[in-house]
N, CA, C and O atoms as CSV, one atom per row, in Angstrom:
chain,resi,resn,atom,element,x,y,z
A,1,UNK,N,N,0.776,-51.844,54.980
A,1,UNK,CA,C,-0.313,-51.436,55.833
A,1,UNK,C,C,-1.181,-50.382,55.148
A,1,UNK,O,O,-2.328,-50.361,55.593
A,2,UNK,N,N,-0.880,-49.358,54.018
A,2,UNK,CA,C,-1.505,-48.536,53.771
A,2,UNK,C,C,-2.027,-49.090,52.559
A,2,UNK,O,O,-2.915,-48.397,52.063
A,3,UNK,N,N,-1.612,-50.590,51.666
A,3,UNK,CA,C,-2.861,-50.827,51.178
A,3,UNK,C,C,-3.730,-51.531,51.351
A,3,UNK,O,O,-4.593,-51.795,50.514
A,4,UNK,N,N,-3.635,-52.127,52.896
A,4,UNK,CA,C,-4.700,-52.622,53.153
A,4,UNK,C,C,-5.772,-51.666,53.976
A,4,UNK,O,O,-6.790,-52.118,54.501
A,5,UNK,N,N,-5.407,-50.366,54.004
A,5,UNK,CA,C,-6.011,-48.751,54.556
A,5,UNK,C,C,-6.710,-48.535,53.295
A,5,UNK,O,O,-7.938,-48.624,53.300
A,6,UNK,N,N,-6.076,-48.256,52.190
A,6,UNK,CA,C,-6.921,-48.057,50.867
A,6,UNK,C,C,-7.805,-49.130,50.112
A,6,UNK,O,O,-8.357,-48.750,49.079
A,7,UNK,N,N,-8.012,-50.585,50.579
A,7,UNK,CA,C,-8.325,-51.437,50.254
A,7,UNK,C,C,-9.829,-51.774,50.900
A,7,UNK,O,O,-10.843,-52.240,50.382
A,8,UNK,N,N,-9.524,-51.331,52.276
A,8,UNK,CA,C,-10.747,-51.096,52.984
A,8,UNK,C,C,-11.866,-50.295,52.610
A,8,UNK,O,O,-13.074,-50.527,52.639
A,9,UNK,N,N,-10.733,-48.600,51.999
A,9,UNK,CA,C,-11.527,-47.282,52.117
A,9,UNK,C,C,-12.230,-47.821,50.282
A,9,UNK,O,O,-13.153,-47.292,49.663
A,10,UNK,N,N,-11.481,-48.841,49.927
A,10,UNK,CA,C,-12.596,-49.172,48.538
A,10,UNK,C,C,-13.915,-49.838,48.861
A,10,UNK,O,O,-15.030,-49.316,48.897
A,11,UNK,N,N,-13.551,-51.158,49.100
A,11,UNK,CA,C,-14.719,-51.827,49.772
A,11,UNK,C,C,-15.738,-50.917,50.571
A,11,UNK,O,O,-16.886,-50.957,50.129
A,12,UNK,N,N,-15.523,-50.109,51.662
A,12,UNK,CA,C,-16.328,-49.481,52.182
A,12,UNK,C,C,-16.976,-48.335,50.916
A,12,UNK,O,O,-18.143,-48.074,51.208
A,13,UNK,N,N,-16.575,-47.677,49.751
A,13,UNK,CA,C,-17.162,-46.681,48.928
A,13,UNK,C,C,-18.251,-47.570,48.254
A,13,UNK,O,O,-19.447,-47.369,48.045
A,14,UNK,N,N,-17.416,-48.637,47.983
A,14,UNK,CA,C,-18.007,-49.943,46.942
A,14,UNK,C,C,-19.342,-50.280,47.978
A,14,UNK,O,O,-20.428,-50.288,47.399
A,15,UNK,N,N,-19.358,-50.508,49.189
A,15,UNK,CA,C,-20.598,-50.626,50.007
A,15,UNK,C,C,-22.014,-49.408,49.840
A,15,UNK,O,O,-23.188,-49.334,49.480
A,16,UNK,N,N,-20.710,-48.476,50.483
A,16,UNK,CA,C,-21.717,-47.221,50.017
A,16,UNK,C,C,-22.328,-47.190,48.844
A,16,UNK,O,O,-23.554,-47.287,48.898
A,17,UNK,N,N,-21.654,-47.042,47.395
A,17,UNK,CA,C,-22.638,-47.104,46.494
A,17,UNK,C,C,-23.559,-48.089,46.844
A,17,UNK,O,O,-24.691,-47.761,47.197
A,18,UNK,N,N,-23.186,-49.345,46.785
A,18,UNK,CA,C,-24.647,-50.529,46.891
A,18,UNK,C,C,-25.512,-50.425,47.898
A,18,UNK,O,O,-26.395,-51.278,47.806
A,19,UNK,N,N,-25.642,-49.551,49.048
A,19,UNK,CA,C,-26.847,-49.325,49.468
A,19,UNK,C,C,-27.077,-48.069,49.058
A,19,UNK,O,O,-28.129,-47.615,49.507
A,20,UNK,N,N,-26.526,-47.414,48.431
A,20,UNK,CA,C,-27.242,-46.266,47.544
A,20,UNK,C,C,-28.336,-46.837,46.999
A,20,UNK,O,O,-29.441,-46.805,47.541
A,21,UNK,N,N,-28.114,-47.347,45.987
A,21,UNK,CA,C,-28.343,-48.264,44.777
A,21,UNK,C,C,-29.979,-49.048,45.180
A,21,UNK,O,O,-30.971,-49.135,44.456
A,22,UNK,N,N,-29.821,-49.426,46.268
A,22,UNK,CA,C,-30.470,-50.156,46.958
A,22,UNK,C,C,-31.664,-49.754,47.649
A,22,UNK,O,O,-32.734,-50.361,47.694
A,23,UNK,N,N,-31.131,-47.863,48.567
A,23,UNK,CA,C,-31.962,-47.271,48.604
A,23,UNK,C,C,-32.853,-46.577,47.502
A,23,UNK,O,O,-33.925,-45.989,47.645
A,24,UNK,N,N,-32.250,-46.765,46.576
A,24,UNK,CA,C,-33.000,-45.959,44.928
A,24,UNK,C,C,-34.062,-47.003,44.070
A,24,UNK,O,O,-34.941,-46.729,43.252
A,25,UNK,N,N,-33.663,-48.116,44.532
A,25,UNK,CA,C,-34.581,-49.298,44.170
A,25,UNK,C,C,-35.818,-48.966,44.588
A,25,UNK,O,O,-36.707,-48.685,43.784
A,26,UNK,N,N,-35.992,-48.967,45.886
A,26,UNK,CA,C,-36.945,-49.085,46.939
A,26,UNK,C,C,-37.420,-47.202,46.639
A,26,UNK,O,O,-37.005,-46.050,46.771
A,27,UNK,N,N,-38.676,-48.100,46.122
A,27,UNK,CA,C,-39.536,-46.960,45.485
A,27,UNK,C,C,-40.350,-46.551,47.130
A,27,UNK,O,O,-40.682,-47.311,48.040
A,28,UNK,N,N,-40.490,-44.844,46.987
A,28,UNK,CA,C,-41.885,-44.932,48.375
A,28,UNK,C,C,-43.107,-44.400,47.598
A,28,UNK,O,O,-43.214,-43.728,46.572
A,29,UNK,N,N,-44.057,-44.990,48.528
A,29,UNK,CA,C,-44.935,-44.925,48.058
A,29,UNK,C,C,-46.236,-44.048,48.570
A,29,UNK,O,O,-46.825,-43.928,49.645
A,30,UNK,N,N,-46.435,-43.284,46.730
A,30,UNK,CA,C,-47.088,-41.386,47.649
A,30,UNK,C,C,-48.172,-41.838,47.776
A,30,UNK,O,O,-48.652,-42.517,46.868
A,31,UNK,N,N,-48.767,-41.624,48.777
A,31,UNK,CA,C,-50.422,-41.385,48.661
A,31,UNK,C,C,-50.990,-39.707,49.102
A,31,UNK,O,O,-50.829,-38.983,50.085
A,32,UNK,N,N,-51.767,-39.577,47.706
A,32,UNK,CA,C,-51.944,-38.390,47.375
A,32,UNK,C,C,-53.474,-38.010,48.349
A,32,UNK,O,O,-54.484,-38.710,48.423
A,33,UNK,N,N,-53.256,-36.916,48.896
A,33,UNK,CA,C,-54.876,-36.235,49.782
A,33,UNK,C,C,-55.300,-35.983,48.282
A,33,UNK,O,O,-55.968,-37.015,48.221
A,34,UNK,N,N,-55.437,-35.469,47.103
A,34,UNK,CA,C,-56.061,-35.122,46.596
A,34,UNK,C,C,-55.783,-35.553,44.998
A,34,UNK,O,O,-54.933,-35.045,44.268
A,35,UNK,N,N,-56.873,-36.796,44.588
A,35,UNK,CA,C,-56.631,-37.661,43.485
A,35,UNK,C,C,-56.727,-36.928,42.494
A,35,UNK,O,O,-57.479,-35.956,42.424
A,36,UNK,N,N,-55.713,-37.450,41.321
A,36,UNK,CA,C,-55.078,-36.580,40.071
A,36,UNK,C,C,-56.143,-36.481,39.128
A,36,UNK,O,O,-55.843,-35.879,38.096
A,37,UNK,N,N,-57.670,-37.049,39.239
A,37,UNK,CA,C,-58.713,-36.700,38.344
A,37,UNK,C,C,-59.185,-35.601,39.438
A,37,UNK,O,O,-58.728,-34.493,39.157
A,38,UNK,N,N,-59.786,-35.612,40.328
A,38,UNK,CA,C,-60.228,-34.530,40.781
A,38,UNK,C,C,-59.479,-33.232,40.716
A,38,UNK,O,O,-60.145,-32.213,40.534
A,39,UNK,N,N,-58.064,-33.134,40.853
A,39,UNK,CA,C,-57.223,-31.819,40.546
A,39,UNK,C,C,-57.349,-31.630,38.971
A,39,UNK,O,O,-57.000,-30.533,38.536
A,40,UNK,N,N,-57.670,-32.293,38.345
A,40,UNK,CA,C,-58.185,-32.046,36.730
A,40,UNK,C,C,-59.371,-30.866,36.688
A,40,UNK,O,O,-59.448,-29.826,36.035
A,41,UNK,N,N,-60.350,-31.543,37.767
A,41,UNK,CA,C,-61.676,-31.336,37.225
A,41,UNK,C,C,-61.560,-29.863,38.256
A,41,UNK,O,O,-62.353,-28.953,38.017
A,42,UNK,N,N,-60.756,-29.733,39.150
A,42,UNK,CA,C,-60.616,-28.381,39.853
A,42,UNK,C,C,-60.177,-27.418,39.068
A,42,UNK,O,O,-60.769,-26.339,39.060
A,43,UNK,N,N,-58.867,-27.676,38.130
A,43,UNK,CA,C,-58.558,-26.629,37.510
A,43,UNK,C,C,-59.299,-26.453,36.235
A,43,UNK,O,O,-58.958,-25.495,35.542
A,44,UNK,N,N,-60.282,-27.239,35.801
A,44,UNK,CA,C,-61.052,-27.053,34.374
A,44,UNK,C,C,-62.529,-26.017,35.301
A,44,UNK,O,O,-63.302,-25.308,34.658
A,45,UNK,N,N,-62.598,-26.162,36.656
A,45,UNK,CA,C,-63.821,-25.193,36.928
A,45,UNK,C,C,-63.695,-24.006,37.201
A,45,UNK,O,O,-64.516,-23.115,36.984
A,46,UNK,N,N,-61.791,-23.843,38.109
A,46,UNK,CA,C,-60.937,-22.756,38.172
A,46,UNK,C,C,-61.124,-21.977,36.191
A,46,UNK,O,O,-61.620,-20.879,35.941
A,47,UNK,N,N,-60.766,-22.605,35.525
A,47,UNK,CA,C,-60.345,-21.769,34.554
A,47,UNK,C,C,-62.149,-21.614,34.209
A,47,UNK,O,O,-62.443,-20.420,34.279
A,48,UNK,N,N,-63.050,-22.254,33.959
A,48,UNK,CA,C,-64.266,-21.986,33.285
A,48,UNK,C,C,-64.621,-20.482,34.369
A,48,UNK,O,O,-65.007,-19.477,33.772
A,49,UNK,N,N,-64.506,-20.427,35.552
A,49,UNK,CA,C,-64.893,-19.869,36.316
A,49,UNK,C,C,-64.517,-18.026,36.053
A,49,UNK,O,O,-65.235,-17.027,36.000
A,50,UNK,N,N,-62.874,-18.282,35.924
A,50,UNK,CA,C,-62.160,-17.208,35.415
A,50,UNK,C,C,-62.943,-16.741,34.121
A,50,UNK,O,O,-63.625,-15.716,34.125
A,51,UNK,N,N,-62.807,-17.536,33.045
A,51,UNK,CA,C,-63.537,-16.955,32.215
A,51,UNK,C,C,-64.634,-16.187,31.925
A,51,UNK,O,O,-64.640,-15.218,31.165
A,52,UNK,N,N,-65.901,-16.790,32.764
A,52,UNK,CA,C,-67.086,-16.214,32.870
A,52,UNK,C,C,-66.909,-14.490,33.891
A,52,UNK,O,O,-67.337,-13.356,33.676
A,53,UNK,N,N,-66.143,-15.047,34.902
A,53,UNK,CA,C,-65.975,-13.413,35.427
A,53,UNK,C,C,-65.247,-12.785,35.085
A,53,UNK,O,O,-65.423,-11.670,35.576
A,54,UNK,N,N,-64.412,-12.819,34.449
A,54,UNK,CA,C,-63.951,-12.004,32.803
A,54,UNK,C,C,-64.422,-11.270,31.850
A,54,UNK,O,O,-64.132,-10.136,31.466
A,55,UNK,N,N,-65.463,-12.323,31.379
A,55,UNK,CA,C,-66.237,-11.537,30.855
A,55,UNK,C,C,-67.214,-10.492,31.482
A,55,UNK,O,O,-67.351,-9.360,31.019
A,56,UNK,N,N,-67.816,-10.918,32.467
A,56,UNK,CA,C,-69.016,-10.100,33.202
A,56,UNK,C,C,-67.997,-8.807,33.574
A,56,UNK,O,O,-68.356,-7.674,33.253
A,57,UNK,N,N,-66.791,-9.008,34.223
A,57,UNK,CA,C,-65.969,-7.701,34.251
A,57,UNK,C,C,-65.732,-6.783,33.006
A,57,UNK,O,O,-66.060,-5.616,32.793
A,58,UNK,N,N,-65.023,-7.742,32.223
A,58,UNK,CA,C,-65.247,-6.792,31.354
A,58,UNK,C,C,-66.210,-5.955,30.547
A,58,UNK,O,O,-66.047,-4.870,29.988
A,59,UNK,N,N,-67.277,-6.769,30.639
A,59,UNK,CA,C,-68.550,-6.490,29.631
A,59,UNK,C,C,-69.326,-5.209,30.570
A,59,UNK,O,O,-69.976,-4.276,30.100
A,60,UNK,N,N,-69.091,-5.433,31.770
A,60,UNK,CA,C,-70.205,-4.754,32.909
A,60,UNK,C,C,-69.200,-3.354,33.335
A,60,UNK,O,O,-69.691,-2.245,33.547
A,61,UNK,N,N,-67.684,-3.660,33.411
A,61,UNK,CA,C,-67.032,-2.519,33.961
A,61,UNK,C,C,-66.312,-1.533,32.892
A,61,UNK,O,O,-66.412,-0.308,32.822
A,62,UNK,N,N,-65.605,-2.363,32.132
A,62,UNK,CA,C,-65.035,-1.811,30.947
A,62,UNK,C,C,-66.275,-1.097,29.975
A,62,UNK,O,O,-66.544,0.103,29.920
A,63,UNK,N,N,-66.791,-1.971,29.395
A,63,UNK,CA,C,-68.051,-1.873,28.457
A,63,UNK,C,C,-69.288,-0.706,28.989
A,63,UNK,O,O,-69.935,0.012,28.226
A,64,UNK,N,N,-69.391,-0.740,30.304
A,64,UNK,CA,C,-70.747,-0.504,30.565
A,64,UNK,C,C,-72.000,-0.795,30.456
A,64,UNK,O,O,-72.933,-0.011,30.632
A,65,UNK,N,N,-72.097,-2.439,30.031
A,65,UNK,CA,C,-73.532,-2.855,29.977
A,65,UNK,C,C,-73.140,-3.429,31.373
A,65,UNK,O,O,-72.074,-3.388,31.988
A,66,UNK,N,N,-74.393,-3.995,31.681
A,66,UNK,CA,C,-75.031,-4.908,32.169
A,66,UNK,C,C,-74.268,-6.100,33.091
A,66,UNK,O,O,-74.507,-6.870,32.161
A,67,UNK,N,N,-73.722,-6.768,33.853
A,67,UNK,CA,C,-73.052,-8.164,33.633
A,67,UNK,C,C,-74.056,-9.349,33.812
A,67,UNK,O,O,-73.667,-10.508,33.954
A,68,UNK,N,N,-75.301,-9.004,33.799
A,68,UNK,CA,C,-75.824,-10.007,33.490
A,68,UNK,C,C,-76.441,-10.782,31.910
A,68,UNK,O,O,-76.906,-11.826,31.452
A,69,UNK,N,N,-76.030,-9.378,31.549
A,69,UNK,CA,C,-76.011,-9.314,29.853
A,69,UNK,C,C,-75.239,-10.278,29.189
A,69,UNK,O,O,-75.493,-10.572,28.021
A,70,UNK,N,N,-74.297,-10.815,29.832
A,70,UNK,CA,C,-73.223,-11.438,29.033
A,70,UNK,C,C,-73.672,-12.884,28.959
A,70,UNK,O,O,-73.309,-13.729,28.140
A,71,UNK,N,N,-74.466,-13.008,29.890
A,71,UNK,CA,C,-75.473,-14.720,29.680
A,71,UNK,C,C,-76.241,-14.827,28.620
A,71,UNK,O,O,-76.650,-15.981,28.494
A,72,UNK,N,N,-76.548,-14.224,27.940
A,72,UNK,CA,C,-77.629,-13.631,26.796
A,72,UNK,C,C,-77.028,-13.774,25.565
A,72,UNK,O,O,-75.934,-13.294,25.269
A,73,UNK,N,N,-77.842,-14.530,24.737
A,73,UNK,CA,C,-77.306,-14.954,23.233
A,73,UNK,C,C,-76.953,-14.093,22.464
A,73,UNK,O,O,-75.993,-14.062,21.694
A,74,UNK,N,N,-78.165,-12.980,22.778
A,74,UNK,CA,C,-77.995,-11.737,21.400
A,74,UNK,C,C,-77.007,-11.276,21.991
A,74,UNK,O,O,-76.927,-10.812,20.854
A,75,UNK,N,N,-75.750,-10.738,22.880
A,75,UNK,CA,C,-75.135,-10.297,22.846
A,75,UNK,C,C,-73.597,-10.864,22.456
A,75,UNK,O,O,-72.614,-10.202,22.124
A,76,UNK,N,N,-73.732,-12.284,22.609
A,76,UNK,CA,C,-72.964,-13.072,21.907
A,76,UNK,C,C,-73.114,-13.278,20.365
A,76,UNK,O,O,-72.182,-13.675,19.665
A,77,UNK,N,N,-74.456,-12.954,19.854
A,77,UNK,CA,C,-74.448,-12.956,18.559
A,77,UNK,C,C,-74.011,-11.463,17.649
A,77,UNK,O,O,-73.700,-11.128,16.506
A,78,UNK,N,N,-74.206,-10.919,18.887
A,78,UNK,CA,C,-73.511,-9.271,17.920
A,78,UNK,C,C,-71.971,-8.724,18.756
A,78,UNK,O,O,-71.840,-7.502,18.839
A,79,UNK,N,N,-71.217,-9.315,19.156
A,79,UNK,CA,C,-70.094,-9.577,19.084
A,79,UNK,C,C,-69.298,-10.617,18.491
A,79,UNK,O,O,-68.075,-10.749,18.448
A,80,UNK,N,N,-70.284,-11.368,18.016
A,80,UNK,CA,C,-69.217,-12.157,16.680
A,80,UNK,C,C,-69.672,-11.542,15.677
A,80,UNK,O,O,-68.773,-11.700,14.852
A,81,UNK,N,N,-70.638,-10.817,15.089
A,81,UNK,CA,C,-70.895,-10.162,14.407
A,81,UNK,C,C,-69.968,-8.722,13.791
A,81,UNK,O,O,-69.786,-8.424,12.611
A,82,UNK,N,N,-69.516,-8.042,14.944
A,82,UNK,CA,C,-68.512,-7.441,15.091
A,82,UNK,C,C,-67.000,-7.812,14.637
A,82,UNK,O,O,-66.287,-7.192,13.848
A,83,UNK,N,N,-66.754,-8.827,15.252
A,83,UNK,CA,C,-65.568,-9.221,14.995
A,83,UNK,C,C,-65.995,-9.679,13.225
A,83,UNK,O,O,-65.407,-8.927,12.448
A,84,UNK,N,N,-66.658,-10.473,12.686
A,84,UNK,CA,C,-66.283,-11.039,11.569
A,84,UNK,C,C,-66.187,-9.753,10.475
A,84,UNK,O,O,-65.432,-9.765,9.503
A,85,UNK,N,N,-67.198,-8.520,10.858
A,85,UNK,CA,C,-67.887,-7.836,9.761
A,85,UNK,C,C,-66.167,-7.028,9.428
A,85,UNK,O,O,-65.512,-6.521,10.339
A,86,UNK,N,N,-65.716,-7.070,8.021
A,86,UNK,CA,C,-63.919,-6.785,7.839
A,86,UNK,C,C,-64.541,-4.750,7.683
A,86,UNK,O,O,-63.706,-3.860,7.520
């Protein structure tokens, strides 16, 4: 009697796995609120965005010019100027 108790409790594990198995097959399926090119193009305006007020902070608070200065070529041309001159 007790191996047809343990014979059962196989078959029944042996079940269990196969609708494991079965449930793991069966893919679900995501649908996303917010499509994986547009979260691209969010975090490339997030970071451009950061950057620019970065600079204007730094240039306007740290620095003491201007922050509208930092839109301006010549001041981009004499800070690489800076940096290259050894």
């Amino acid at each position: 009697m007790a191996l047809n108790e343990n014979n059962q409790e196989a078959i029944t594990r042996e079940e269990v796995k196969k609708n494991k198995k079965t449930r793991e097959k069966k893919k679900r399926i995501r649908v996303r609120l917010i499509p994986i090119w547009l979260r691209i193009m969010i975090v490339v305006l997030l970071l451009a965005a950061s950057v620019v007020l970065g600079a204007m902070f730094g240039y306007a608070v740290m620095g003491g010019g201007e922050a509208k200065d930092v839109f301006e070529k010549s001041t981009w041309s004499h800070i690489i100027d800076l940096v290259n001159r050894e």
